[in-house]
C-alpha positions in Angstrom: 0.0 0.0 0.0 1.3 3.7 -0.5 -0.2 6.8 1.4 -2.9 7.5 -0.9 -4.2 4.3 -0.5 -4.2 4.4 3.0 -6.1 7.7 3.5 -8.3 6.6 1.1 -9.1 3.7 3.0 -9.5 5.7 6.0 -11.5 8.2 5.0 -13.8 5.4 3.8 -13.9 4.2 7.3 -14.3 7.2 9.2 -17.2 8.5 6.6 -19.1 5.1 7.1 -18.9 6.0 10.9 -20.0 9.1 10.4 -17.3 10.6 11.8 -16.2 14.0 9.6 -13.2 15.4 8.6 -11.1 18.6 9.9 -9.1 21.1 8.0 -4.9 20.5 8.5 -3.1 22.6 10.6 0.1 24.3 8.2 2.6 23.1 9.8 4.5 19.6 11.3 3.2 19.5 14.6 5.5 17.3 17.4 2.0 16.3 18.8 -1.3 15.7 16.8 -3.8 17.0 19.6 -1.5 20.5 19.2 -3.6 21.1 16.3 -5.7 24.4 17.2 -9.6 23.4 15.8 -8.5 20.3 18.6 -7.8 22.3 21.2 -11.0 24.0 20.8 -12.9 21.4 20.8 -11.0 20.0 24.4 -12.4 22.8 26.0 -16.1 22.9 23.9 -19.5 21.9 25.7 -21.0 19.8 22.3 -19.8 16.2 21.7 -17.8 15.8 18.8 -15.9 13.4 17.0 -13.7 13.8 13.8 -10.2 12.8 11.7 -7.4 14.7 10.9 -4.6 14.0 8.1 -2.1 15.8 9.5 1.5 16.3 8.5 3.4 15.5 11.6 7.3 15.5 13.1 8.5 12.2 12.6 9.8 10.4 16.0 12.8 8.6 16.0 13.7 5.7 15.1 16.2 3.3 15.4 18.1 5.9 13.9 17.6 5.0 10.3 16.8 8.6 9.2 16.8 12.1 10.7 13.8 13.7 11.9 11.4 14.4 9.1 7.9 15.6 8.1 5.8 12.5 8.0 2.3 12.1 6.6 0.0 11.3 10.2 -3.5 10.8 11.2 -5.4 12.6 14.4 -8.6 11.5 15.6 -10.7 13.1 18.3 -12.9 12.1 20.4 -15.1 14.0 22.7 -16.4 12.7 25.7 -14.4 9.6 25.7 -16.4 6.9 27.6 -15.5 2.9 28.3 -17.2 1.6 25.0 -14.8 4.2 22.8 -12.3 1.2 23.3 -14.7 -1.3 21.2 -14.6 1.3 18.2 -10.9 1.8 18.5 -10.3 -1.8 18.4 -12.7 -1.8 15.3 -10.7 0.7 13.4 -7.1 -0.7 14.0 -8.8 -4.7 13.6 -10.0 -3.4 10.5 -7.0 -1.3 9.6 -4.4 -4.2 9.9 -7.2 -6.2 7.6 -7.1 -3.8 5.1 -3.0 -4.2 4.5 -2.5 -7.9 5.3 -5.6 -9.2 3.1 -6.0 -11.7 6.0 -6.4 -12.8 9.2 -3.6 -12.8 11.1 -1.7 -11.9 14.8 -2.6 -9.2 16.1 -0.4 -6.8 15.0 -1.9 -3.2 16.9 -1.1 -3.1 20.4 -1.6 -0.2 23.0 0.5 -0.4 25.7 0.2 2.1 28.9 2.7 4.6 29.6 4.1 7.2 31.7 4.0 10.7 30.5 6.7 13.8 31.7 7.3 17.2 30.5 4.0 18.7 30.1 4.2 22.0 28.4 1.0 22.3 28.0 0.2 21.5 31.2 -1.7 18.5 30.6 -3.3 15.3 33.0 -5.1 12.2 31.8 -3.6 8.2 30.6 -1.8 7.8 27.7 -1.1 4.9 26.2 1.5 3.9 22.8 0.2 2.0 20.0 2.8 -0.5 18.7 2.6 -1.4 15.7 4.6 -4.8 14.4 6.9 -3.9 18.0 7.8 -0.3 16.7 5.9 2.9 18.4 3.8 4.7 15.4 2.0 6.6 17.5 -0.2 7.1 20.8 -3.9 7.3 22.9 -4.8 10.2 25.0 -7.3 11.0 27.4 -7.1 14.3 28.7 -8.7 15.2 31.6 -7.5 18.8 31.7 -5.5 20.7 29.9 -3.2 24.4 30.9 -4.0 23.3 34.0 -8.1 23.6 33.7 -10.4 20.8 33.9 -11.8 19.6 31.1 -16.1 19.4 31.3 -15.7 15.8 30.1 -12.7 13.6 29.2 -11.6 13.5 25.5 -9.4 11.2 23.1 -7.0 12.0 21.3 -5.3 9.5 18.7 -2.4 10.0 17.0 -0.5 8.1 14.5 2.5 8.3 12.3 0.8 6.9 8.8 4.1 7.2 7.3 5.8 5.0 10.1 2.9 1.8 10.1 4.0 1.5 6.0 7.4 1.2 6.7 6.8 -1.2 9.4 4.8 -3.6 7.4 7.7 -6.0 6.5 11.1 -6.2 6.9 11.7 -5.3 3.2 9.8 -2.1 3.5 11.2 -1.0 7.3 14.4 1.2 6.2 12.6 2.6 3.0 10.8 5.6 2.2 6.4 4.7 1.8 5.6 5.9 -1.6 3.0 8.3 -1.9 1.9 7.0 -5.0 3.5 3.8 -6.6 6.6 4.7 -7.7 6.6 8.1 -6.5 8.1 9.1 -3.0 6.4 11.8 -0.6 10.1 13.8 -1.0 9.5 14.1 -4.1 6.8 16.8 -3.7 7.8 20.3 -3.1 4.4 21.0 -1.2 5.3 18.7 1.3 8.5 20.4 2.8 7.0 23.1 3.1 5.2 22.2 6.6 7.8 23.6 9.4 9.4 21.4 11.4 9.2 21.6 15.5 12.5 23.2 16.5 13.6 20.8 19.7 16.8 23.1 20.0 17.0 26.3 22.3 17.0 28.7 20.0 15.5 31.1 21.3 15.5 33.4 24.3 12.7 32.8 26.7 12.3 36.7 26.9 11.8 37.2 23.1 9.4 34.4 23.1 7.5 36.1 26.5 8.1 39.4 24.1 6.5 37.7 20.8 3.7 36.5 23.1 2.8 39.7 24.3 2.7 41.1 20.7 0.3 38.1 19.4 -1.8 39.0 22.1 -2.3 42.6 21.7 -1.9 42.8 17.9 -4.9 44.8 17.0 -7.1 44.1 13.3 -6.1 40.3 14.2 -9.1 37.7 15.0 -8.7 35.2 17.5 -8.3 32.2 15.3 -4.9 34.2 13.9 -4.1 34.9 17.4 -4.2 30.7 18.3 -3.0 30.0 15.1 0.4 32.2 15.2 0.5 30.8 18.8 0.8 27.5 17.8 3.1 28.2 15.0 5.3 30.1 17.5 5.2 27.3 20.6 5.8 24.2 17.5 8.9 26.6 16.3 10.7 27.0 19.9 10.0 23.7 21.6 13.3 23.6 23.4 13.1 26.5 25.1 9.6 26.4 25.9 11.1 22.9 27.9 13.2 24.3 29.2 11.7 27.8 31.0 8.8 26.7 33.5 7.9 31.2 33.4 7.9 30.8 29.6 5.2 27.8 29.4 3.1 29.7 32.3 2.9 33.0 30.0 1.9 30.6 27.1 -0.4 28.7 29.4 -2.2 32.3 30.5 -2.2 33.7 26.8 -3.7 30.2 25.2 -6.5 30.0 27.5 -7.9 34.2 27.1 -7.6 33.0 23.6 -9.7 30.2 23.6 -12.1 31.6 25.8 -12.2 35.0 23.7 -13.1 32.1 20.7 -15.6 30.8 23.0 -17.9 33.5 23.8 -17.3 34.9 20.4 -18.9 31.7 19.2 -21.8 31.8 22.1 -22.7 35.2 21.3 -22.9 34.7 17.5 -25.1 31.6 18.2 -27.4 34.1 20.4 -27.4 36.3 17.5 -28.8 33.7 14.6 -31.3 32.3 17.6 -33.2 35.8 17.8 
């Protein structure tokens, strides 16, 4: 399979659970649920439950290649309760059937974990989903996030698309998926242009406080270009944001005014068309 066949497939499965699909975020994001229209939707009062193809920052591994833009998948859902785990073993029972053709061992596995360095300020389980014994990608429940508690508990999955193709077989693991046959994913300009996280300290924490500030108080700016240059600015200074506790605390303050600016903003234009 290459990775238009595969989010082909998906979208298939995801449209015959009715389960929608959300516009990608512009850049490679370290974490799916870092995706903005996500966010939102952690802290919202509806239900909701929809996919996102997502370009995201490939994870190590074993070493065989740098850190790269990889092709990923994100899939929300909002409130998570215990019969969510029936439908998520659906999708990856049904997943591993579409590239094997066959039944076979189980070869999705989730396996629980312990989670540290929160810049986000984040609490809930996580758990990694193995895929042929490599990591390509993990299970979240949040139960709050910058350090506010969620209404109800949400799910956040991410995978590295990318990663499960070059894990099918040994003969595929140290290769480069194709994006179509005989085509390769670096072969398309479009796709480097998605920014890369920037793990390195690069950065003073005081011009990040400073570039905060000015995202904040830029005037003639919406709020959605507010959380989106937010974003942008967090996924392009990751080290230092790890490494300054007064840095991630600013962030923290300035993400959540934002989100609840885009809340009421949405609340009152909702009491607007009910007139």
């Amino acid at each position: 399979m290459n990775i238009y066949s595969v989010r082909d497939y998906l979208r298939q499965w995801f449209s015959t659970k009715g389960i929608p699909e959300c516009p990608e975020f512009p850049a490679a994001l370290s974490d799916g649920w870092h995706h903005p229209d996500v966010l939102l939707t952690m802290f919202g009062e509806n239900p909701a439950s929809f996919c996102v193809f997502q370009t995201l920052s490939e994870k190590s591994f074993c070493n065989i290649a740098p850190l790269n833009n990889t092709p990923g998948l994100i899939w929300l859902i909002r409130p998570f309760s215990s019969d969510i785990t029936d439908l998520l073993a659906d999708f990856l029972k049904d997943w591993q059937q579409q590239m094997y053709n066959a039944a076979d061992e189980t070869r999705f596995v989730l396996s629980s974990i312990i989670v540290s360095g929160c810049d986000f300020f984040e609490r809930g389980s996580t758990f990694k989903i193995l895929f042929n014994g490599a990591q390509v990608g993990d299970v979240r429940v949040f139960s709050s996030v910058f350090e506010e508690k969620l209404d109800e508990p949400v799910l956040i999955l991410t995978m590295d698309v990318g990663k499960v193709l070059r894990c099918v077989s040994r003969d595929t693991v140290s290769f480069e998926p194709d994006w179509l046959d005989n085509a390769k994913l670096s072969r398309y300009s479009a796709f480097h242009a998605f920014s890369v996280p920037n793990y390195a300290a690069s950065r003073t924490s005081d011009f990040l406080v400073h570039e905060i500030e000015r995202i904040t108080k830029k005037s003639g700016c919406s709020e959605f270009e507010k959380l989106n240059s937010m974003i942008l600015l967090y996924n392009s200074s990751r080290g230092t944001f790890s490494e300054c506790q007064k840095l991630r605390m600013v962030f923290k303050d300035s993400m959540k005014a934002i989100i609840k600016a885009i809340e009421n903003s949405i609340l009152s234009e909702k009491a607007v068309r009910s007139q």
